[in-house]
KEDRENRO-92717 format. One record per atom (N, C-alpha, C, O): residue in one letter; y, z, x negated. Coordinates in steps of 0.05 Angstrom, whole numbers, padded with zeros to 5 digits, always signed. Example, Ala and Ser with C-alpha at 12.3 -4.5 7.8 and 13.67 -1.06 7.14 Angstrom:
<rs>
a-00114+00156-00264/a-00090+00156-00246/a-00066+00156-00264/a-00066+00169-00285/s-00045+00142-00257/s-00021+00143-00273/s+00001+00157-00258/s+00023+00161-00268/
</rs>
This chain:
<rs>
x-00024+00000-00016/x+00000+00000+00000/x+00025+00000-00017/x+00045-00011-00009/x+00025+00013-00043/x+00049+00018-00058/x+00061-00005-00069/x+00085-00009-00071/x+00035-00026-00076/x+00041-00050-00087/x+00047-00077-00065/x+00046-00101-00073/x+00054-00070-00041/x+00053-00095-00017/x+00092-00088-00026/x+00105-00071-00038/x+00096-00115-00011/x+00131-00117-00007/x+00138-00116+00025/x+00133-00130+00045/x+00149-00097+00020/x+00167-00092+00053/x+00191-00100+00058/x+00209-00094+00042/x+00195-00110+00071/x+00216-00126+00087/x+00231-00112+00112/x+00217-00108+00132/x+00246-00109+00113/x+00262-00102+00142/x+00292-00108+00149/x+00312-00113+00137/x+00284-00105+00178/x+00307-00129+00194/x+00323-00108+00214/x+00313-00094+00232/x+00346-00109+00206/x+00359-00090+00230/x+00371-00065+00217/x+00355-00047+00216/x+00395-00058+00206/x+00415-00039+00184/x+00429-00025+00210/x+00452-00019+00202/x+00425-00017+00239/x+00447-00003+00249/x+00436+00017+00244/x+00416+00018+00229/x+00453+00041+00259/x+00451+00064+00260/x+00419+00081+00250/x+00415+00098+00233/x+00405+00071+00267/x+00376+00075+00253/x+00360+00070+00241/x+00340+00083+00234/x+00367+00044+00237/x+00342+00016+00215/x+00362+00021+00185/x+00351+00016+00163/x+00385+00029+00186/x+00398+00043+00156/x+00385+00061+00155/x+00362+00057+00146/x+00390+00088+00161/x+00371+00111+00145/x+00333+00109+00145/x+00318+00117+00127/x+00327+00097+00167/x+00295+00085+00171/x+00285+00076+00138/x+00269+00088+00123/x+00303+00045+00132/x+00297+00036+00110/x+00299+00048+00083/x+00285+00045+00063/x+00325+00064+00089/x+00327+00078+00056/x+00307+00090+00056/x+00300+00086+00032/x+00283+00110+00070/x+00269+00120+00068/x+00248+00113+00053/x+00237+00126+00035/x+00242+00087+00061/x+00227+00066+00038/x+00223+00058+00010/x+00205+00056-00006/x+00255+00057+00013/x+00264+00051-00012/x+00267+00072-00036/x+00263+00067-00060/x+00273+00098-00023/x+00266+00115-00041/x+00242+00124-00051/x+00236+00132-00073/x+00230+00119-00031/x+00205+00136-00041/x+00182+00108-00063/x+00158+00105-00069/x+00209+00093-00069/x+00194+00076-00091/x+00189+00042-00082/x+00190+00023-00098/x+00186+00041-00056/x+00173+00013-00045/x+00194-00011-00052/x+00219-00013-00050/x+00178-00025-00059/x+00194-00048-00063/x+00208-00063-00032/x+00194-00070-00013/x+00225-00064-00032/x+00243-00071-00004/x+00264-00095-00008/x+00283-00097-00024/x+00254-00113+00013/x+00277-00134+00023/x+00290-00132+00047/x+00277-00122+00065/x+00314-00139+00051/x+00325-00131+00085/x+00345-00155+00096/x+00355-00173+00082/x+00347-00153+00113/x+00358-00181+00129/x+00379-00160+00152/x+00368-00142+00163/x+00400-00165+00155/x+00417-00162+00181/x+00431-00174+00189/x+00444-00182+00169/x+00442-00186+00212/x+00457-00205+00227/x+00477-00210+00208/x+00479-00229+00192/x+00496-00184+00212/x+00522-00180+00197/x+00515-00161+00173/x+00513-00136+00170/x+00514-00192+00152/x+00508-00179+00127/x+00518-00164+00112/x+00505-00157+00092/x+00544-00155+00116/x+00558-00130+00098/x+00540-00105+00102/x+00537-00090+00083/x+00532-00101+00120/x+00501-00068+00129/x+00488-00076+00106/x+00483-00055+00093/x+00476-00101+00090/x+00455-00095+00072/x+00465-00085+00050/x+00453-00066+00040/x+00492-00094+00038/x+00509-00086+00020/x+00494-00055+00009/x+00476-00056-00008/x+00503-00031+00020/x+00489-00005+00015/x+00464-00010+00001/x+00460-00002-00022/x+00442-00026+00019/x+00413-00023+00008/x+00409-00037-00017/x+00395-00028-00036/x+00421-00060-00016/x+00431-00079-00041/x+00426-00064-00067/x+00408-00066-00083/x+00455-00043-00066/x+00470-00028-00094/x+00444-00013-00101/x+00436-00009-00124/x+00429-00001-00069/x+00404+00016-00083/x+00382+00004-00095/x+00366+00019-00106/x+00380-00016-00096/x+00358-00036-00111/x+00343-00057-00099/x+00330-00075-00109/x+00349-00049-00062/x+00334-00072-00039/x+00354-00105-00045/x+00378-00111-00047/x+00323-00122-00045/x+00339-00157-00040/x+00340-00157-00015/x+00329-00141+00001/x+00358-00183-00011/x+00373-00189+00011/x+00352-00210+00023/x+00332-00213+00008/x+00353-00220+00039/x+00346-00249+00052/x+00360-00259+00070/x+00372-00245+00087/x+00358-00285+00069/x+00377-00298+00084/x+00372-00300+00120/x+00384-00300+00141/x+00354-00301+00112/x+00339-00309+00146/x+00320-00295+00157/x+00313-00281+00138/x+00305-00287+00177/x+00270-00277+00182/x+00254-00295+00169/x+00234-00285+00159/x+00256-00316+00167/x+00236-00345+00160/x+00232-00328+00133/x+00213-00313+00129/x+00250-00333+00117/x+00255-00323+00079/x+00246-00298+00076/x+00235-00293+00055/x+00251-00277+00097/x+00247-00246+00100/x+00208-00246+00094/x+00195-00239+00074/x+00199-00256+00114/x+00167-00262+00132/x+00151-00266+00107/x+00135-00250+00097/x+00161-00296+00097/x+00152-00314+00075/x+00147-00296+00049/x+00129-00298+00033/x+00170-00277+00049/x+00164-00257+00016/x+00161-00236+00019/x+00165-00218+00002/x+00151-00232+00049/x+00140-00194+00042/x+00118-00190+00051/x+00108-00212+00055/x+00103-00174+00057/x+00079-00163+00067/x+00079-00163+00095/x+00070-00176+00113/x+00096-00138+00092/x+00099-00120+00122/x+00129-00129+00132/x+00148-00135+00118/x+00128-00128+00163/x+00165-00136+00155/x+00157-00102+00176/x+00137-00089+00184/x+00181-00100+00178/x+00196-00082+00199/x+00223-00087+00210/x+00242-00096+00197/x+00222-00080+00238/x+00247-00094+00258/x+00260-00060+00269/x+00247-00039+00274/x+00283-00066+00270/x+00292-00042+00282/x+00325-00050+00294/x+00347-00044+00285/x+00314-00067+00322/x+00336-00083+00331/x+00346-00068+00358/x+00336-00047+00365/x+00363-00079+00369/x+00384-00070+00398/x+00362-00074+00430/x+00359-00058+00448/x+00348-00103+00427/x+00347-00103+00457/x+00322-00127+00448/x+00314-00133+00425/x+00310-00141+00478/x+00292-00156+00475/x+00302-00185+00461/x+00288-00202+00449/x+00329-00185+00466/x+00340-00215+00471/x+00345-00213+00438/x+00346-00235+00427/x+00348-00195+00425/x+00346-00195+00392/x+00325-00202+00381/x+00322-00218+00363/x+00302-00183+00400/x+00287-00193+00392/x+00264-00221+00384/x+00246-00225+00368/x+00278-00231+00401/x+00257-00261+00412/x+00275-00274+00395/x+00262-00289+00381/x+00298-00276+00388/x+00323-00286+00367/x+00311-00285+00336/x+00316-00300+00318/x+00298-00267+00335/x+00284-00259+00306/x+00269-00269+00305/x+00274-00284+00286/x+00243-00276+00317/x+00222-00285+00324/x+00221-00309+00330/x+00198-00318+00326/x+00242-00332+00342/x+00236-00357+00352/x+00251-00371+00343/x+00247-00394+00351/x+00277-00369+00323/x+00300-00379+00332/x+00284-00403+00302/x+00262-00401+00291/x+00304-00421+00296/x+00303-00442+00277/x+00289-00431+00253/x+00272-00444+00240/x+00298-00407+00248/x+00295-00395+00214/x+00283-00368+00223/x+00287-00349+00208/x+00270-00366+00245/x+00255-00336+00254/x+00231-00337+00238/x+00220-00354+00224/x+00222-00305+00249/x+00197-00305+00236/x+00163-00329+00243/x+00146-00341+00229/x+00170-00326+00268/x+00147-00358+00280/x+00147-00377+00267/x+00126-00386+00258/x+00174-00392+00260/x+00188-00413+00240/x+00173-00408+00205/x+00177-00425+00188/x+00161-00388+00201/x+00152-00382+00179/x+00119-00377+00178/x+00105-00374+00198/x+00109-00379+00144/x+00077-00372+00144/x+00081-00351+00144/x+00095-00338+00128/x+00064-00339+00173/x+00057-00319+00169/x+00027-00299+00171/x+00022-00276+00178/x+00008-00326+00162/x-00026-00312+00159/x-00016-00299+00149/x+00004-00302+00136/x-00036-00269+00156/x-00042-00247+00141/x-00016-00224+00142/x-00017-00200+00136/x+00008-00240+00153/x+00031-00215+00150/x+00026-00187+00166/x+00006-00190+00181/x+00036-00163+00167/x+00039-00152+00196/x+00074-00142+00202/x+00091-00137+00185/x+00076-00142+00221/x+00101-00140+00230/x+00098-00115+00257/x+00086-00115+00279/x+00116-00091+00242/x+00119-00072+00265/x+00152-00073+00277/x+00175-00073+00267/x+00146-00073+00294/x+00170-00069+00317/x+00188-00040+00324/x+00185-00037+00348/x+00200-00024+00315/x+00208-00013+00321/x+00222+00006+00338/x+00224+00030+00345/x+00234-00021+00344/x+00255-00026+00372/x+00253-00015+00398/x+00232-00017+00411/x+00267-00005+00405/x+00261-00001+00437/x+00264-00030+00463/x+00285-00038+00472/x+00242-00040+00470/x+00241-00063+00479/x+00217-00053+00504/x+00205-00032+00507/x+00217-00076+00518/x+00196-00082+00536/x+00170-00091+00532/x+00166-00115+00527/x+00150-00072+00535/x+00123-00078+00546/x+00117-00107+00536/x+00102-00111+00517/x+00131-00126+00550/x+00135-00156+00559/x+00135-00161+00539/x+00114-00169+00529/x+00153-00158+00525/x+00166-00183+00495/x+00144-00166+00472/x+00132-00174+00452/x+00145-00148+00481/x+00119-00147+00450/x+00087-00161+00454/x+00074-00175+00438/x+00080-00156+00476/x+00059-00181+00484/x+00062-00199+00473/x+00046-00208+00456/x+00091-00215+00484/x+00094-00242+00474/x+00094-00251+00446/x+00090-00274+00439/x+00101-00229+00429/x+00117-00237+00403/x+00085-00236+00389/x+00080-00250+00370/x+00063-00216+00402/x+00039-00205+00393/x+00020-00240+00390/x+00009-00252+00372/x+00027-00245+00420/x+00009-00268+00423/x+00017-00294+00399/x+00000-00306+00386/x+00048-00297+00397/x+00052-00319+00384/x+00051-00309+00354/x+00050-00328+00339/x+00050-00282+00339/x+00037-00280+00317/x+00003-00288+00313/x-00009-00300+00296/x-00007-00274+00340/x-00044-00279+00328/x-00053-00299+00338/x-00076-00299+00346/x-00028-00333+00340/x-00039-00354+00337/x-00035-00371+00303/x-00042-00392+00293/x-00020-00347+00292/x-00004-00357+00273/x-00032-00344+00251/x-00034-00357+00230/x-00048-00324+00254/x-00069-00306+00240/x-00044-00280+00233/x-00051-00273+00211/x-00029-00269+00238/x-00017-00248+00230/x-00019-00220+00254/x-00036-00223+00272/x-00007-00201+00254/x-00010-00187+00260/x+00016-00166+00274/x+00038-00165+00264/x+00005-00147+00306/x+00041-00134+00308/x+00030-00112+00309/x+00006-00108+00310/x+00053-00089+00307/x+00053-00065+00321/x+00079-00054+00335/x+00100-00047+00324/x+00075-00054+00361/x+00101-00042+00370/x+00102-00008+00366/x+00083+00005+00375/x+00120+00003+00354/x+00121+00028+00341/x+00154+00041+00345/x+00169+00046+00326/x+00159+00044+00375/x+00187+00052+00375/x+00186+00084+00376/x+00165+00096+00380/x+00208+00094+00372/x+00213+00125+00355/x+00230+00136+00377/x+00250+00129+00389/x+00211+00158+00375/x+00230+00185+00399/x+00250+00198+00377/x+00235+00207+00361/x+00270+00202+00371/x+00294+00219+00353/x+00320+00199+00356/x+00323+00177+00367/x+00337+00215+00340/x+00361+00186+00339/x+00365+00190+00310/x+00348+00194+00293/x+00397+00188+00308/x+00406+00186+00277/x+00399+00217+00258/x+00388+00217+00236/x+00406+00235+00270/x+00395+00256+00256/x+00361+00252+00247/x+00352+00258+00224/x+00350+00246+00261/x+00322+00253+00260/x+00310+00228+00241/x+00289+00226+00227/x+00329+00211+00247/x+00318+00189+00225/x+00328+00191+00202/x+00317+00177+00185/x+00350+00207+00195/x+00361+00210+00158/x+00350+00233+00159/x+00359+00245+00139/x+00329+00252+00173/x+00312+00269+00159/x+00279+00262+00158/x+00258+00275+00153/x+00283+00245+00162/x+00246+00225+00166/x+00235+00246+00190/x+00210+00250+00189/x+00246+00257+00209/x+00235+00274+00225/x+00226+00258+00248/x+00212+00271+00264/x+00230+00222+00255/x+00227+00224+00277/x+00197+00218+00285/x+00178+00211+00270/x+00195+00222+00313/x+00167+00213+00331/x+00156+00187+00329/x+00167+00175+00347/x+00140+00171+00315/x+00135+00141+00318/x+00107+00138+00345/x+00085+00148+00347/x+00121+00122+00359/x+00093+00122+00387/x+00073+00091+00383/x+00082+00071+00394/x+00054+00090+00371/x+00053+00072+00362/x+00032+00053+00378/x+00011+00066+00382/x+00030+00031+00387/x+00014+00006+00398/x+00001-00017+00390/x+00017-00032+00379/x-00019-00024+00392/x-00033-00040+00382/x-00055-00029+00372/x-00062-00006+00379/x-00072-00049+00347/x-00095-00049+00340/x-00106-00030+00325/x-00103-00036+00302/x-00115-00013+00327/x-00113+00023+00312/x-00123+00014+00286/x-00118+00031+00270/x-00135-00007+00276/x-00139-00009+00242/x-00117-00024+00234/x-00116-00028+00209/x-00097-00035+00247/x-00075-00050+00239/x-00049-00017+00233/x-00034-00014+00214/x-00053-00002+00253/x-00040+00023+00255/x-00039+00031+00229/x-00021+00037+00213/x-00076+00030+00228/x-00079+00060+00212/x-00063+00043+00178/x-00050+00058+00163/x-00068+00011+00169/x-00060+00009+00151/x-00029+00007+00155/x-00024-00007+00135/x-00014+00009+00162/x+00010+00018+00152/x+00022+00038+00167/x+00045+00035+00176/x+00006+00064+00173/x+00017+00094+00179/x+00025+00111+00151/x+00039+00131+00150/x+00015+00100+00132/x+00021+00112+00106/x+00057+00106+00103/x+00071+00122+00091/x+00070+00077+00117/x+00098+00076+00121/x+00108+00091+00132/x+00128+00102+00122/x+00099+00099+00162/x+00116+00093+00175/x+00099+00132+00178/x+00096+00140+00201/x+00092+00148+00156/x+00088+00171+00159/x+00119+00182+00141/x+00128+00205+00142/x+00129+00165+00129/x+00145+00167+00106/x+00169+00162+00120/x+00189+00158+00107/x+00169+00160+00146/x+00195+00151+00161/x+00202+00176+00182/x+00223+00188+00189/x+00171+00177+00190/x+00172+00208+00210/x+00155+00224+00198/x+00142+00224+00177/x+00159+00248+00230/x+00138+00280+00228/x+00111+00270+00238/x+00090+00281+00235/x+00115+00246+00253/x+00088+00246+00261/x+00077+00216+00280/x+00092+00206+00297/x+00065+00210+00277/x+00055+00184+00285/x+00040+00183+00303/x+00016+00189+00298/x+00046+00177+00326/x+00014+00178+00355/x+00012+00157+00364/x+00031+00144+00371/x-00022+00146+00365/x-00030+00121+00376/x-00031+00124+00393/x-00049+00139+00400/x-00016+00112+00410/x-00025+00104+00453/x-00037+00092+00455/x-00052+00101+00472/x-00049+00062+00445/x-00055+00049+00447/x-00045+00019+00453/x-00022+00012+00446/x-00066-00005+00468/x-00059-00025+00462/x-00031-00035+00454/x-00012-00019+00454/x-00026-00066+00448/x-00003-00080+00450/x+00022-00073+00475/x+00017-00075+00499/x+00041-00067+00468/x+00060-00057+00486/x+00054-00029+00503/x+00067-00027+00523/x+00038-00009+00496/x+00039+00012+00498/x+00055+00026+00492/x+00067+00040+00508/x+00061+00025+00462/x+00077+00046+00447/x+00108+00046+00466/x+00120+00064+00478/x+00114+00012+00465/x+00147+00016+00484/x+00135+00026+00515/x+00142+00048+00524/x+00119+00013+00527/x+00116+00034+00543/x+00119+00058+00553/x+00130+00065+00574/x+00105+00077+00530/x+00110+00107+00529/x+00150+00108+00529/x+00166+00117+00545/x+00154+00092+00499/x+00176+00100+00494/x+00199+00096+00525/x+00221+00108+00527/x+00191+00080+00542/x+00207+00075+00566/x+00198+00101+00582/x+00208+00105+00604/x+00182+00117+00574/x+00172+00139+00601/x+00201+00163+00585/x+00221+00174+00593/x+00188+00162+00561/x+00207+00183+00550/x+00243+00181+00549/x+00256+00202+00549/x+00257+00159+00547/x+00272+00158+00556/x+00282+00146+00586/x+00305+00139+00589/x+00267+00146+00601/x+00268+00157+00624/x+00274+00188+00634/x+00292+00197+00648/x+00257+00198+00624/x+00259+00226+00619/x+00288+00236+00610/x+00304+00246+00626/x+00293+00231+00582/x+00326+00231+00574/x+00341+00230+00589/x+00356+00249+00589/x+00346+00207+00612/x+00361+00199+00628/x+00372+00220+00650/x+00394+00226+00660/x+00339+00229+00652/x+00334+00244+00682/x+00349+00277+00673/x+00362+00291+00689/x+00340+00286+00637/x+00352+00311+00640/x+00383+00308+00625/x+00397+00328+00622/x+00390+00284+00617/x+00422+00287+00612/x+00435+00290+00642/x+00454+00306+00646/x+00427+00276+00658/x+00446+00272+00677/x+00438+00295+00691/x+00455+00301+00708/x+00419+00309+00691/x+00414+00349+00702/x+00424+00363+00686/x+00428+00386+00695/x+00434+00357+00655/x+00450+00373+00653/x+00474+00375+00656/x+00484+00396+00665/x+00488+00352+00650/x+00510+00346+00665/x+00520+00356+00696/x+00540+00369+00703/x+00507+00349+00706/x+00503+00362+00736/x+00507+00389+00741/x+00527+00399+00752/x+00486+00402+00731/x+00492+00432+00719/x+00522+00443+00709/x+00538+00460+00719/x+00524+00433+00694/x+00547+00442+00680/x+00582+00443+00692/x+00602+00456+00691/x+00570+00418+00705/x+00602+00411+00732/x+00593+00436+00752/x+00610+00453+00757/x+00567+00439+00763/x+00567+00458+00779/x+00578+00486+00777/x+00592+00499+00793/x+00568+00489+00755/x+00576+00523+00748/x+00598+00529+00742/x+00605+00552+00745/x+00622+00506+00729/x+00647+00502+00731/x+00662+00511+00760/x+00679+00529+00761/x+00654+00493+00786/x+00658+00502+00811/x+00656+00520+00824/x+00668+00525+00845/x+00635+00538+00808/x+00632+00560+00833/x+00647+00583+00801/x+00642+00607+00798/x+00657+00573+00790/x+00677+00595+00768/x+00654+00607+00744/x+00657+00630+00736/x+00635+00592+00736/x+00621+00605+00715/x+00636+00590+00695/x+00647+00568+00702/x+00638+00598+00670/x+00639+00585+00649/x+00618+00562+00637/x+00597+00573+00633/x+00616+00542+00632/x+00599+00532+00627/x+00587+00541+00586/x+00569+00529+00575/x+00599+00557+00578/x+00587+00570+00558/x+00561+00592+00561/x+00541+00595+00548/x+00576+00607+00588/x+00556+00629+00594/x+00529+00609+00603/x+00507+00609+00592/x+00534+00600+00619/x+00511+00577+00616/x+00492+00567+00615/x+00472+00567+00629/x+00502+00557+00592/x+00490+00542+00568/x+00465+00571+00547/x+00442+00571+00537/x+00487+00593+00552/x+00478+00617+00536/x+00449+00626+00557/x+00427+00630+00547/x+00452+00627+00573/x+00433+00633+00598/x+00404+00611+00598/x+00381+00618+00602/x+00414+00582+00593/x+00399+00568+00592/x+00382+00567+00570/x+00358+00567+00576/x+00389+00566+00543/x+00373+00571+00521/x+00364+00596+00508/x+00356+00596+00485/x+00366+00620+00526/x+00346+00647+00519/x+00330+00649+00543/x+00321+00670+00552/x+00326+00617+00560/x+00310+00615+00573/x+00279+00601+00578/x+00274+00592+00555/x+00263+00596+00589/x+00237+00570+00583/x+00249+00549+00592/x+00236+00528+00594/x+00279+00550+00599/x+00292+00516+00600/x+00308+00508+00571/x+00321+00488+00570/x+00306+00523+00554/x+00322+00515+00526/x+00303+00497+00514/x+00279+00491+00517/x+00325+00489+00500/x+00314+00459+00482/x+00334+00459+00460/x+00358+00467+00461/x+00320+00449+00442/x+00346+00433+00417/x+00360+00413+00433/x+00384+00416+00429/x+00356+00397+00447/x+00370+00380+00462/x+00393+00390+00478/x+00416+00382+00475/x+00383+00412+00497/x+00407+00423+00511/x+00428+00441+00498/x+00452+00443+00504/x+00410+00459+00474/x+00433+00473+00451/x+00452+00443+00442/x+00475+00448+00449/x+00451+00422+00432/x+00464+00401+00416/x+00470+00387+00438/x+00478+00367+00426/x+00472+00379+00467/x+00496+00372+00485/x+00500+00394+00498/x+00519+00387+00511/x+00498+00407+00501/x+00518+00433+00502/x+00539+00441+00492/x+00557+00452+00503/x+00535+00433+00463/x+00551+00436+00450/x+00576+00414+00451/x+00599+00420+00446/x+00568+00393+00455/x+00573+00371+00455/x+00603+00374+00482/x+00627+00373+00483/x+00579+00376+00499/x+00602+00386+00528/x+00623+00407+00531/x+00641+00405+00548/x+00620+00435+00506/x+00632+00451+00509/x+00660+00442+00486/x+00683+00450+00489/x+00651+00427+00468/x+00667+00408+00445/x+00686+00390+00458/x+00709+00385+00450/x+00674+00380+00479/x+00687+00358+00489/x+00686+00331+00466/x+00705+00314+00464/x+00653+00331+00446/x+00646+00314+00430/x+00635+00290+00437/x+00610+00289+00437/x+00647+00270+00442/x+00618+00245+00456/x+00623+00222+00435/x+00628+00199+00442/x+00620+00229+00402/x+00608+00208+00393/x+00581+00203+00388/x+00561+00216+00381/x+00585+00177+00393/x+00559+00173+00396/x+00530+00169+00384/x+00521+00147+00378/x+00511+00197+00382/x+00491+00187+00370/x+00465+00171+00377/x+00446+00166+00362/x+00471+00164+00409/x+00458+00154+00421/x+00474+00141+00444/x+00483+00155+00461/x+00479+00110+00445/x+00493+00110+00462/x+00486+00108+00496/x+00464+00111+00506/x+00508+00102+00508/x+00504+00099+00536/x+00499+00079+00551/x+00490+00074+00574/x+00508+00065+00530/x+00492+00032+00530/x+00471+00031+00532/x+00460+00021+00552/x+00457+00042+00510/x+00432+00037+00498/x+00414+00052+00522/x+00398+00038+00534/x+00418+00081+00528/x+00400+00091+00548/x+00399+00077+00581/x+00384+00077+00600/x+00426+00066+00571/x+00424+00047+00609/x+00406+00020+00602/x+00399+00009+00623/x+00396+00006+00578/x+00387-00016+00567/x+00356-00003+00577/x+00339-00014+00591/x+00354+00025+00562/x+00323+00022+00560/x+00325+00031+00600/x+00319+00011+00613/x+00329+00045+00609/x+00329+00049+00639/x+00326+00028+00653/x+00308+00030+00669/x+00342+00000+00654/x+00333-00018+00655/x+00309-00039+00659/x+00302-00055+00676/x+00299-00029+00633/x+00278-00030+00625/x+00246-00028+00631/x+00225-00040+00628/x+00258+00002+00646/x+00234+00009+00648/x+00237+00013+00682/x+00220+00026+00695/x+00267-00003+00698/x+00257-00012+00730/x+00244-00035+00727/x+00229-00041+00745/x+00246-00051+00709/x+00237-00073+00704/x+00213-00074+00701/x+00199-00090+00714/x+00202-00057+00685/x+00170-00056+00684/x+00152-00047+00706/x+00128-00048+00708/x+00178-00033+00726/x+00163-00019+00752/x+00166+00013+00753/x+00148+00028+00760/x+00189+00021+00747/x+00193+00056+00756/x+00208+00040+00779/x+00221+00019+00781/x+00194+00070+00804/x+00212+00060+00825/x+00204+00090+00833/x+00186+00092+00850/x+00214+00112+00824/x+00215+00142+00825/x+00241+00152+00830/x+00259+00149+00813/x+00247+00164+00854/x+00267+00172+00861/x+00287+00191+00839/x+00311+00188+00844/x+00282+00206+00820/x+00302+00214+00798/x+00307+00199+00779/x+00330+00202+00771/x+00285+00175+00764/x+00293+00157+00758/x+00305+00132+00773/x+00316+00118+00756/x+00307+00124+00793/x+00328+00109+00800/x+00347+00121+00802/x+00364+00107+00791/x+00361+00148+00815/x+00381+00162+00810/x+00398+00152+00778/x+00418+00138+00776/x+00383+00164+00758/x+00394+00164+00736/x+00399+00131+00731/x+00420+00127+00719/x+00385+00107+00738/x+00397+00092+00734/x+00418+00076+00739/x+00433+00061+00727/x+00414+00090+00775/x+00439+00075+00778/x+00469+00093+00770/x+00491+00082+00773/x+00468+00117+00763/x+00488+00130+00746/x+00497+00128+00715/x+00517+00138+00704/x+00478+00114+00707/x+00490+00114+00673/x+00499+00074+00677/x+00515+00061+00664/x+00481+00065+00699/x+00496+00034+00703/x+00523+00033+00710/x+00538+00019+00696/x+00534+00046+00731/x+00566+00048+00741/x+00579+00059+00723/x+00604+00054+00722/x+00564+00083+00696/x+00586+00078+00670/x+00586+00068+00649/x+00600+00071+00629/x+00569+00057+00655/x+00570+00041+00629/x+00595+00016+00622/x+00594+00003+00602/x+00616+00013+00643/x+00618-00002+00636/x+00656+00013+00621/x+00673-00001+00610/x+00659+00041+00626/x+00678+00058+00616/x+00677+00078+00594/x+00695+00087+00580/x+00642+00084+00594/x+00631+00091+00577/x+00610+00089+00555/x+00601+00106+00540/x+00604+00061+00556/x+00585+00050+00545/x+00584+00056+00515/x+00561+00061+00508/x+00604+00058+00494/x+00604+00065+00467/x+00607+00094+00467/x+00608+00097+00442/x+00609+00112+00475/x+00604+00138+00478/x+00572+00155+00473/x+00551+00141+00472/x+00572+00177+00472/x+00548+00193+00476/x+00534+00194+00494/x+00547+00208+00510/x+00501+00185+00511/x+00502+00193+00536/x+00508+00214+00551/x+00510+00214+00575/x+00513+00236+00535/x+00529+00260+00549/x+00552+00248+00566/x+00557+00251+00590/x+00563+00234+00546/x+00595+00228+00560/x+00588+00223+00601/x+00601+00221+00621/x+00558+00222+00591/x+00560+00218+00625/x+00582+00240+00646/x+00591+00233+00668/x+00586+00264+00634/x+00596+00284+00645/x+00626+00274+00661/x+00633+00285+00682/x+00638+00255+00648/x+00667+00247+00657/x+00664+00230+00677/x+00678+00228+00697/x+00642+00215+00670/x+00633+00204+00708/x+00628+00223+00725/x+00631+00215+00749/x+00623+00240+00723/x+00607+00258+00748/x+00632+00278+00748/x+00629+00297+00763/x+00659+00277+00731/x+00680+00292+00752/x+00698+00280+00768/x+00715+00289+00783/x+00690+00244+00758/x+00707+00233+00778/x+00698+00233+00811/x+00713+00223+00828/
</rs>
């Protein structure tokens, strides 16, 4: 594994600290991003550049993707100079991304006509949890395809779980941020409430986490709400993208549609924000 070349596509917020992880710990690394000033950083640390997915595919082993949405994805994958556009017997290519069920099938099928190989492998944490290699990888597909490159992607997170088949892993990952959705906007809710009837929303918060409802989650937007902090480490975009997502695949659960159709009507005031920021919708 030490001696294969890794490749990766995608320098935002979490495919930057993802990859350095790599890179430090020795691996030889190439990286590709839309807007190539993001590679710059990995560059100075010793990672080559590539021009395209085609050029990316062609000189590495493994690639890894850690993109925005499906429509990136299939862009990587199909476009003139994508990875399809390239040889890729024998490669494997994990997915990172938070995407649909759907497009990893697809991207699955048009690699293992090509003889190569996928794994969709998207990650429960955000930016913190990825510049401490802490995060969750939920991983899908072929469990001997898994198991040979869990030795990466153990070096990225705390812990690695196989769900199973192709498009499982986003699967899961659409249940779990579903979930997100369902307890940002309960806490939010909460917190306007207790405001109204004259609690502080500190006392709270304090009530809530020396309780079996505390979480690191609710301590860190709590904080967030009591800060009046909503940059964003996760945006509101992004959680209304994967919500989306996952009506698309077929939630049709009365707290999840709630939450969707509430982070959709702000997204379009709050969309670069924290999904906390949901809170300023819900005092209008």
């Amino acid at each position: 594994m030490m001696k294969k070349k890794i490749g990766w596509i995608g320098l935002g917020k979490m495919g930057k600290p993802m990859s350095e992880k790599l890179l430090k710990a020795g691996h030889k690394l190439s990286v590709y991003n839309r807007t190539a000033k993001k590679e710059a950083p990995l560059e100075k640390d010793g990672a080559s550049t590539a021009s395209n997915p085609r050029q990316l595919v062609e000189e590495c082993d493994i690639v890894f993707l850690m993109v925005s949405d499906d429509d990136a994805v299939r862009e990587i994958f199909t476009s003139e100079e994508g990875i399809l556009a390239g040889e890729v017997q024998g490669k494997i290519i994990v997915n990172m991304s938070t995407v649909s069920p759907e497009v990893s099938k697809e991207m699955a099928s048009g690699l293992e006509e090509k003889k190569a190989k996928y794994v969709d492998a998207p990650v429960s944490g955000s930016v913190k949890q990825a510049e401490e290699a802490s995060l969750v990888i939920i991983a899908g597909g072929k469990k001997e395809v898994i198991d040979e490159v869990k030795p990466l992607l153990e070096q990225i997170g705390k812990a690695v779980i196989y769900i199973g088949d192709t498009g499982h892993g986003n699967a899961a990952k659409l249940a779990v941020n579903t979930f997100l959705g369902i307890v940002t906007q309960g806490l939010a809710e909460v917190a306007q409430f207790s405001e109204q009837m004259g609690v502080e929303k500190s006392a709270l918060f304090e009530i809530i986490n020396n309780s079996a409802l505390g979480s690191s989650f609710v301590k860190l937007k709590g904080n967030s709400i009591l800060n009046k902090d909503y940059d964003a480490a996760f945006t509101l975009t992004h959680l209304t993208k994967d919500l989306r997502l996952a009506k698309e695949s077929g939630l049709d659960f009365p707290l999840g549609n709630t939450a969707y159709e509430t982070f959709k009507n702000a997204e379009a005031d709050l969309g670069d924000e924290d999904v906390i920021a949901i809170i300023k919708k819900l005092k209008k």
